[in-house]
N, C-alpha and C positions, 0 to 999 in steps of 0.2 A: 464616228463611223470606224469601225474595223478596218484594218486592210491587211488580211491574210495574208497575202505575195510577200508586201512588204516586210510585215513583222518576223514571218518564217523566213523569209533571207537577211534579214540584217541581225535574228540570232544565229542564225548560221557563221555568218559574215565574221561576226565579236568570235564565235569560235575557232576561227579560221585564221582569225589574227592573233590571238590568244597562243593558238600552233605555233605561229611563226615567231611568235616573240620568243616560245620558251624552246626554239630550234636554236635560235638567236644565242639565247641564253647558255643552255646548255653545251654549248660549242664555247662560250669566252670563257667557260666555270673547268670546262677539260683542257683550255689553251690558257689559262690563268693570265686573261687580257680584259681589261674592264673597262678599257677608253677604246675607241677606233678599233679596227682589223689586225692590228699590230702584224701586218703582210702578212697575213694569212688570207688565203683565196676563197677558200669554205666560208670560210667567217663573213668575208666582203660579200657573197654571194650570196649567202642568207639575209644579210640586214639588208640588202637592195631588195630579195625577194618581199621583205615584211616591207619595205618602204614604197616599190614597187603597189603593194596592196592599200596602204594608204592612201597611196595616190590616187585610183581609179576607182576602188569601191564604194568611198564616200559619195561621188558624182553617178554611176550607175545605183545606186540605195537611193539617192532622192529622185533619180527616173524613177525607178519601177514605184513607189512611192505616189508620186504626184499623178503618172499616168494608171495607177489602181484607183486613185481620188476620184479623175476626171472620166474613168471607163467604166470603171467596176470591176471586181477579182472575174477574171479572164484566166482560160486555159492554158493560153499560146504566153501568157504573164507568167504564167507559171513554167512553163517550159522555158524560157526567157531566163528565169529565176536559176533555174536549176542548173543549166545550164554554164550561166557565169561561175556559179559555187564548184561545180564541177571543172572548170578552166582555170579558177584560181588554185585550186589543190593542185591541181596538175604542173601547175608552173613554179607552185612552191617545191613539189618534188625536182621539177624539173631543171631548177637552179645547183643542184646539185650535181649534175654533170648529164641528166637526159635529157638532150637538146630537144627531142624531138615533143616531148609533154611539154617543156617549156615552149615552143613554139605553138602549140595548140592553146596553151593555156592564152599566150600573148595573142594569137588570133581570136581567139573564143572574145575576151575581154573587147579588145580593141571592134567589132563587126557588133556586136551586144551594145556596148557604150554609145557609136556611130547611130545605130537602127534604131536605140531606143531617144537618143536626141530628136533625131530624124522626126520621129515618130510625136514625139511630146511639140513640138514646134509645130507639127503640122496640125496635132488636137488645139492646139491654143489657138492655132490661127483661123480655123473652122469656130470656135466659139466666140470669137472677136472679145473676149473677157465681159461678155455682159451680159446680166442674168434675164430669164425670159421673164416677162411681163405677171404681174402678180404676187412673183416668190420673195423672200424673203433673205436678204443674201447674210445678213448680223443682226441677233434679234441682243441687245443690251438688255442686262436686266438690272434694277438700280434694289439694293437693298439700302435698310435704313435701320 
């Protein structure tokens, strides 16, 4: 099965990290610092932004993921989608001294992350994990 939401945000997501690594980079290549921050603030603040990203994208990419499995590509999934991608740029910017993207982005993320748990706990818990009567939940097939 396809799942559009997902796949169009988690390449988004690899290019978004992508960004931030070579923000990362291109900042220790102009401070000629190749281990840690070496006290530089910029520097700290970029590799938290990319680490930051690490943190929370992986866990909303298998939301939107498992609840496109368990729904179907949904419009509001996608607004969902787009919306994260657009909060994470914004905080990535936003670590650079725009408090205020950076707060958007940190709210976007955190309220997105929460609703789409929220939301997947509550789809599981309406299917009580068991398939309706007749289907076929693992078909094996034995070659020889």
């Amino acid at each position: 099965m396809l799942l559009p939401v997902a796949l169009t945000t988690t390449g988004a997501a690899a290019l978004i990290n992508f960004w931030l690594a070579m923000r990362v980079g291109q900042l220790r290549i102009g401070k000629k610092i190749s281990l840690g921050d070496g006290g530089h603030p910029r520097l700290l603040a970029r590799m938290r932004a990319h680490a930051n990203f690490a943190e929370y994208a992986p866990i909303v990419l298998i939301l939107i993921a498992l609840i496109e499995f368990a729904v179907g590509t949904q419009l509001w999934l996608w607004v969902v989608a787009a919306v994260f991608i657009i909060g994470r740029i914004l905080h990535g910017f936003g670590m650079d001294g725009a408090m205020r993207l950076r707060q958007v982005g940190i709210i976007s993320t955190m309220l997105i992350m929460v609703g789409l748990a929220l939301f997947a706990a509550w789809t599981g818990l309406q299917s009580r994990g068991t398939p309706e009567p007749g289907t076929t939940v693992f078909r094996i097939q034995q070659t020889r």
